[in-house]
C-alpha positions as a Markdown table, in Angstrom:
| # | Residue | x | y | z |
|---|---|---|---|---|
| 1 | Unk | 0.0 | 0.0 | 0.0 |
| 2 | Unk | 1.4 | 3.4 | -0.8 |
| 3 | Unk | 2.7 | 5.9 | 1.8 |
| 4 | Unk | -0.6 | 7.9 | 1.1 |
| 5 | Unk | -3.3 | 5.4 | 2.6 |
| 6 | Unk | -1.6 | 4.7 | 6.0 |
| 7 | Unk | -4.1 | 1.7 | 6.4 |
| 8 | Unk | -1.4 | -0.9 | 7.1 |
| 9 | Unk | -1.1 | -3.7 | 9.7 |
| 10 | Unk | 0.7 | -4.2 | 12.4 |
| 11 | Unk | 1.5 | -6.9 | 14.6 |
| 12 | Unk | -0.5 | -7.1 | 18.1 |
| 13 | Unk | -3.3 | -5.3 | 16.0 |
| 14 | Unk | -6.2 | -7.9 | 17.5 |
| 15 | Unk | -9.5 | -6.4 | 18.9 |
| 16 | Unk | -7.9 | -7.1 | 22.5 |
| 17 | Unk | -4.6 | -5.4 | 21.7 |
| 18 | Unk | -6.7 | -2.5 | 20.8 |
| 19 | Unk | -8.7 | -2.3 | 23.7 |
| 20 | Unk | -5.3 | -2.4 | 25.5 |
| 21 | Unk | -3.6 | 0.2 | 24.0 |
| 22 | Unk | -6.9 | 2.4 | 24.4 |
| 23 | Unk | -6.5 | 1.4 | 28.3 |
| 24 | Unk | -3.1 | 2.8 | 27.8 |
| 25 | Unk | -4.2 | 5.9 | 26.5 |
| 26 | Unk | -7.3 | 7.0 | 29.4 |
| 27 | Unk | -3.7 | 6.0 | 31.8 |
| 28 | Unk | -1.9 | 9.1 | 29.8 |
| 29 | Unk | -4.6 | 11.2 | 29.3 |
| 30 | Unk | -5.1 | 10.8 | 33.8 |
| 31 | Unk | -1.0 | 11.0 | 34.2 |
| 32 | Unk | -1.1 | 14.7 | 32.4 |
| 33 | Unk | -4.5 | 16.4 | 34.6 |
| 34 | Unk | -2.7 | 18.9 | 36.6 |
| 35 | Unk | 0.6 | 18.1 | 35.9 |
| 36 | Unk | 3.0 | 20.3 | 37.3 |
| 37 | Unk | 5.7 | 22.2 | 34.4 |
| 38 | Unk | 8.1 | 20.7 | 35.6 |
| 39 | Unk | 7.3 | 17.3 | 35.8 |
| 40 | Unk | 5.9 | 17.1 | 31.8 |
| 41 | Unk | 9.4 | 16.7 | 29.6 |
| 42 | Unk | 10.1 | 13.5 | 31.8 |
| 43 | Unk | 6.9 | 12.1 | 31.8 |
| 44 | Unk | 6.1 | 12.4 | 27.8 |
| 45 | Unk | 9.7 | 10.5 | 27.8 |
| 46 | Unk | 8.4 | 7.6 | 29.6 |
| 47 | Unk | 4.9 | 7.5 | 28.0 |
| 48 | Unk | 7.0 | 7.4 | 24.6 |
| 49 | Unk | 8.6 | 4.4 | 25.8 |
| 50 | Unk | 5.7 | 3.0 | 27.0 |
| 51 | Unk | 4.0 | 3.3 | 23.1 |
| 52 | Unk | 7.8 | 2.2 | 21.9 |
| 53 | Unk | 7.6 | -1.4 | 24.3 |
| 54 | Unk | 3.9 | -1.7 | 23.3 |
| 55 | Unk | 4.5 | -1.9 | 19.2 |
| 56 | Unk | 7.7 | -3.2 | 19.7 |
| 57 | Unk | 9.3 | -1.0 | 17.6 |
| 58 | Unk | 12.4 | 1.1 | 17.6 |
| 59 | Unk | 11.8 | 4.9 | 18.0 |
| 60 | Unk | 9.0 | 6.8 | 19.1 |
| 61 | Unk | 9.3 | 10.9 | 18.8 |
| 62 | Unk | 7.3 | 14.4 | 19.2 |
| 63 | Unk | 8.1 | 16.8 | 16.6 |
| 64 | Unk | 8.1 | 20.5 | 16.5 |
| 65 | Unk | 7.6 | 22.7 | 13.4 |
| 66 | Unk | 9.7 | 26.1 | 14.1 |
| 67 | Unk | 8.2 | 29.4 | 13.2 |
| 68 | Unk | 8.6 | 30.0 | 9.4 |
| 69 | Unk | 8.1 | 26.4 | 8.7 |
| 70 | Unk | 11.6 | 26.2 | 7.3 |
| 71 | Unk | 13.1 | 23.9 | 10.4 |
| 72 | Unk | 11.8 | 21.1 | 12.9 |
| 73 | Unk | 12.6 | 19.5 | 16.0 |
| 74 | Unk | 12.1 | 16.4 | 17.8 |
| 75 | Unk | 11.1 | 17.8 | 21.6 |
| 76 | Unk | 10.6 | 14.2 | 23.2 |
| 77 | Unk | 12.1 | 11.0 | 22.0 |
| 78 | Unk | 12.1 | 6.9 | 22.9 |
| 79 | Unk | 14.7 | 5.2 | 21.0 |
| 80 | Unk | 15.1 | 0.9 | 21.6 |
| 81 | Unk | 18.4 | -0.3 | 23.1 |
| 82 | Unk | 21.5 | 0.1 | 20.5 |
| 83 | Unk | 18.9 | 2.2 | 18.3 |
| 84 | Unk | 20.9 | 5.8 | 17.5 |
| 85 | Unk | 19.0 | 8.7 | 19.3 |
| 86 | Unk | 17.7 | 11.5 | 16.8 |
| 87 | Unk | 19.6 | 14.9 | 17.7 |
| 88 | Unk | 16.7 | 16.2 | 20.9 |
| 89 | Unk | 15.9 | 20.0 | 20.9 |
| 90 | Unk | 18.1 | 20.6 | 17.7 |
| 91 | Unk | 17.1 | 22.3 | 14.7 |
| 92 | Unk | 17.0 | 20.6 | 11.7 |
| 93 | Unk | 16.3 | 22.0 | 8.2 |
| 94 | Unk | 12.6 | 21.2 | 6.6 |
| 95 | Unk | 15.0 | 20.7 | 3.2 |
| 96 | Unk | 16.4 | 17.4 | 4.8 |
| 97 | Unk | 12.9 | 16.2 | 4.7 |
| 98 | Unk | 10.6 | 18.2 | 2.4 |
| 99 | Unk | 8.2 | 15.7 | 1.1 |
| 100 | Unk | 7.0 | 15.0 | 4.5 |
| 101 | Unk | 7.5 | 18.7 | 5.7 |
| 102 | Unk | 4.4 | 18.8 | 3.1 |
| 103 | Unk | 2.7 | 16.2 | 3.9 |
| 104 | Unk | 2.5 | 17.2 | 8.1 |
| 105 | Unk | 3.0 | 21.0 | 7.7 |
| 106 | Unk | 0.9 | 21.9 | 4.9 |
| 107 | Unk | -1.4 | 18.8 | 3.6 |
| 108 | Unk | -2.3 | 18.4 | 7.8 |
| 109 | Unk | -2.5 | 14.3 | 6.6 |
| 110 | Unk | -1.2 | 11.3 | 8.2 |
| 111 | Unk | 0.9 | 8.9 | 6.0 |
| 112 | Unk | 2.7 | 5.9 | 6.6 |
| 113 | Unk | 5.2 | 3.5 | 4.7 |
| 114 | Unk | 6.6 | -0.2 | 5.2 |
| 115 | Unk | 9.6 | 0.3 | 2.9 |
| 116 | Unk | 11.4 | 3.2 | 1.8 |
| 117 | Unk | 10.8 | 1.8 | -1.4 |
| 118 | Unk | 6.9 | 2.9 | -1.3 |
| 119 | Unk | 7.8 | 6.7 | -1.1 |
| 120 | Unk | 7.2 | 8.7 | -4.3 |
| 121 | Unk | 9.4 | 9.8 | -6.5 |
| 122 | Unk | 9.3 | 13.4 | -5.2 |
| 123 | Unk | 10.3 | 12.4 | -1.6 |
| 124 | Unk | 14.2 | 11.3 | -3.0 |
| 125 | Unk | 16.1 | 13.7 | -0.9 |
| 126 | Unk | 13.3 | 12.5 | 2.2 |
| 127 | Unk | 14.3 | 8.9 | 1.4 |
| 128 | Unk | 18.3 | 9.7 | 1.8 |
| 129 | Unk | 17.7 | 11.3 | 5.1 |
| 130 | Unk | 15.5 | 8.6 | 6.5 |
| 131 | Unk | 17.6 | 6.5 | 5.8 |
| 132 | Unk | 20.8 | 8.2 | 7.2 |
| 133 | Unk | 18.6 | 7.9 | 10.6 |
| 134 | Unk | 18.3 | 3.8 | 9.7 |
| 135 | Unk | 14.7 | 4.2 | 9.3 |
| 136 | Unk | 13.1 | 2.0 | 6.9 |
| 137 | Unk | 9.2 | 1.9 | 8.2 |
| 138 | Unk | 7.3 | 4.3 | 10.0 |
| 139 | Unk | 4.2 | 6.5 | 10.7 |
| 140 | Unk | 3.8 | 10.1 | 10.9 |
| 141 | Unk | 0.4 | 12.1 | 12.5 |
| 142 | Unk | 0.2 | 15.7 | 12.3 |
| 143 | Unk | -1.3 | 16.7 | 15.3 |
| 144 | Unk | -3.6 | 19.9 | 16.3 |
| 145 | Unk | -4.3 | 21.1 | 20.1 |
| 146 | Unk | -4.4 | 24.5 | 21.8 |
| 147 | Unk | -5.0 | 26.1 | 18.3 |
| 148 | Unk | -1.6 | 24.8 | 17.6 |
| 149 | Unk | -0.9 | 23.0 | 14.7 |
| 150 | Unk | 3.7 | 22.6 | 14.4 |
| 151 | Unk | 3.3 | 19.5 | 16.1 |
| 152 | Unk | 3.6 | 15.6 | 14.8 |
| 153 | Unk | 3.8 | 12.5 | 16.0 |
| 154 | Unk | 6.1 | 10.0 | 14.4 |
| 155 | Unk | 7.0 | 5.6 | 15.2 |
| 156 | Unk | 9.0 | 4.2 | 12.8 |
| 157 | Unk | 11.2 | 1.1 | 12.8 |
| 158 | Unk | 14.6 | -0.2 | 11.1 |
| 159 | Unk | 13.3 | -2.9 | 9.9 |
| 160 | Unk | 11.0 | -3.0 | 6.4 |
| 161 | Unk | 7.8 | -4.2 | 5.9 |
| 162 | Unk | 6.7 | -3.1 | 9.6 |
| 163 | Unk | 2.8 | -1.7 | 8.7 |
| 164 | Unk | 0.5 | 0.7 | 10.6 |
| 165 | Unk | -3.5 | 0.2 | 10.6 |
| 166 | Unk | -5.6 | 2.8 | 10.5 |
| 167 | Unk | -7.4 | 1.9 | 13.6 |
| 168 | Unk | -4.4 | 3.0 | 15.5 |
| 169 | Unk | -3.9 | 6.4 | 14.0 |
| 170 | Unk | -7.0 | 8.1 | 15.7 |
| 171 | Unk | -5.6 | 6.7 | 19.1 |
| 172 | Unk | -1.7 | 8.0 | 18.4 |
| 173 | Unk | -3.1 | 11.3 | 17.5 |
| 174 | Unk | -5.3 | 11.4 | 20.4 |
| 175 | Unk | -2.2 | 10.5 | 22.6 |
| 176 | Unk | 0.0 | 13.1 | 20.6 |
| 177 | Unk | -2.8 | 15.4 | 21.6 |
| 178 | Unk | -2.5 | 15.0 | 25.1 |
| 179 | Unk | 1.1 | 15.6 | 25.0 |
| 180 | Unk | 0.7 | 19.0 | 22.7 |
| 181 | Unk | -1.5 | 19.9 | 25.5 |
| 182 | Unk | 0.8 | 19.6 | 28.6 |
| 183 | Unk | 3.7 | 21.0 | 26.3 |
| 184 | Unk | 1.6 | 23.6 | 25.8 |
| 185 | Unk | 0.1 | 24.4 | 28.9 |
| 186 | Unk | 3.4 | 24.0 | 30.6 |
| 187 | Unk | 5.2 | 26.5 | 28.4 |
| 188 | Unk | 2.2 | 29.0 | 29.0 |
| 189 | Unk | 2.8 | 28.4 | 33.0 |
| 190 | Unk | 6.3 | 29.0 | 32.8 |
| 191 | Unk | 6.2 | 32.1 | 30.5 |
| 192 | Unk | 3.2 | 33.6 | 33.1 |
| 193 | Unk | 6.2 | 32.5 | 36.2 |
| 194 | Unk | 8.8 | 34.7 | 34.3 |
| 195 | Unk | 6.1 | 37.1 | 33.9 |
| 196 | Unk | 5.5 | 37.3 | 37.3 |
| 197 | Unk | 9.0 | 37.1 | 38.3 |
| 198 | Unk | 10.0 | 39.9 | 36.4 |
| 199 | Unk | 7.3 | 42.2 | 37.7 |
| 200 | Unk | 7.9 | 41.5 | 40.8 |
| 201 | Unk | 11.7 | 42.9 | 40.3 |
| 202 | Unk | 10.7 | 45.9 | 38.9 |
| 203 | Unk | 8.4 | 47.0 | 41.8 |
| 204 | Unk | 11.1 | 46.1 | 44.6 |
């Protein structure tokens, strides 16, 4: 199937798998109520490796699309053991990847791909970069919450032929928007702290 019907399968996709992973999910969403600023980097870390250890497969991520749209970032990452860690917090150019810049920034539409092989032709210099980062399979969500859009979601695997149903993607996108919404909130706490802090100088 082509990388623009992301209705693959994937192993441990039976009904009761399912209904575990959407136990999984009402856990996250309850972890993030209230969750204090500080707390949230660390515990998106360990839900990513909880989604990582669930699919069994090697990297799970969080990515940011910087103002301008011409750079992204992976905020939060889960990598399996001897699996390379993408660069966290580091800008990388949208040119490294501009097929699928498109296809989360602009197009706003999930896509996924069992071989690199199943990209089009117009995602060459995308294919060379995915696979400089050993990834051969994955799935990427775009992801809108707190009328903020930058954000995707992305699991992907080394090996080929790993596939992605679509009865999955509603529930990683729902998990991707909890996480957009702590990230979020956090950021909006901490800026309102500085705030704070600052006026609180300037009258002493």
């Amino acid at each position: 199937m082509s990388a623009k019907n992301p209705g693959h399968s994937i192993e441990r996709s039976e009904p009761d798998k399912r209904l575990e992973f959407e136990r999984l999910l009402v856990d996250f969403s309850a972890r993030f109520v209230a969750l204090p600023p500080e707390k949230v980097d660390d515990e998106i870390s360990n839900a990513l490796k909880e989604v990582l250890e669930f699919f069994s497969i090697d990297r799970c991520a969080l990515l940011r699309l910087l103002p301008g749209k011409t750079s992204w970032l992976v905020t939060h990452n889960a990598v399996a053991a001897g699996i390379p860690f993408y660069p966290i917090r580091t800008p990388t150019p949208t040119s490294m990847v501009p097929w699928i810049a498109g296809k989360l920034a602009v197009e706003r539409e999930a896509f996924s791909f069992a071989r690199l092989e199943e990209l089009p032709e117009e995602a060459a210099v995308d294919k060379l970069t995915l696979k400089k980062f050993d990834i051969q399979s994955g799935l990427f969500i775009p992801i809108a919450a707190l009328r903020s859009s930058e954000y995707s979601v992305s699991i992907s695997s080394a090996d080929k032929d790993r596939t992605y149903p679509q009865e999955y993607i509603s529930q990683l996108r729902l998990l991707g928007e909890v996480f957009v919404n702590a990230v979020e909130r956090s950021l909006g706490e901490q800026a309102l702290r500085e705030s704070e802090e600052r006026l609180s100088l300037a009258a002493s």
